[in-house]
FIZA-6225 format. One record per residue (C-alpha): x, z, y; residue in one letter. Coordinates in pm, whole numbers, plus 50000, padded with zeros to 5 digits. Layout:
// FIZA-6225
XZYa...
This chain:
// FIZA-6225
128558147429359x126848178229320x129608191429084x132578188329371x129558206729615x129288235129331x132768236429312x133368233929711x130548259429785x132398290229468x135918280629640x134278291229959x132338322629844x135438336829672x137908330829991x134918345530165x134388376629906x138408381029904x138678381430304x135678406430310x137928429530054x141048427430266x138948436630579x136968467630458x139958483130288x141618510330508x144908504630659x147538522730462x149358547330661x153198555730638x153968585630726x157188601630614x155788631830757x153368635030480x155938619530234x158728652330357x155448678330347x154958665829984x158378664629815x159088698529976x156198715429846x156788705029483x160908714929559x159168749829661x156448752329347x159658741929104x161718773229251x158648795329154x157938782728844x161828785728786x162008823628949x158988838028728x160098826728431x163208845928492x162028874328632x159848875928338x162648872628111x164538903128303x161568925028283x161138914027902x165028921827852x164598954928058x161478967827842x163018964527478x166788973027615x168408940127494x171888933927592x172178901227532x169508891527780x168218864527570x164878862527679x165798858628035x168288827427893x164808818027692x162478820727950x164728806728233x165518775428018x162058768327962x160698776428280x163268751128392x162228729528135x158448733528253x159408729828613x161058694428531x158198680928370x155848691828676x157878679428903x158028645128689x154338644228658x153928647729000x155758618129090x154438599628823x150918609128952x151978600829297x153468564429252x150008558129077x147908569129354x150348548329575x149378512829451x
């Protein structure tokens, strides 16, 4: 008898510990305002990370008269590269924070 109480009376204090949980949490909010403000900020921090590298590389290819231009190809790849991997973290980061 007192084993089906014990029992009985943790059932209870769990469903009661759970509903508390579900109560105090905050209501998540949805809005695709914030979700557009977001996206477009890391769109506008991936054309900047892209431009400087450039830019750099032009300014590199100016100084020591190269005709090539390969830095600017080198530094515009891997800005783009860099820019990528930002942008992927950032999403990454964001899904996480999400659940």
């Amino acid at each position: 008898m007192q084993l089906v109480l014990c029992a009985v009376a943790k059932m209870n204090l769990a469903t009661i510990l759970n509903r508390h949980k579900t109560m105090t949490r905050p209501p998540k909010k949805n809005n695709s305002l914030n979700n557009y403000a977001k996206y477009s900020s890391i769109a506008f921090q991936m054309i900047a990370i892209v431009a400087i590298g450039s830019f750099v590389g032009v300014k590199i290819d100016d100084h020591f008269g190269n005709e090539n231009n390969l830095w600017t190809i080198i530094l515009s790849l891997c800005s783009t590269i860099l820019a990528v991997i930002f942008v992927i973290r950032r999403i990454i980061a964001d899904s996480k924070g999400n659940n």
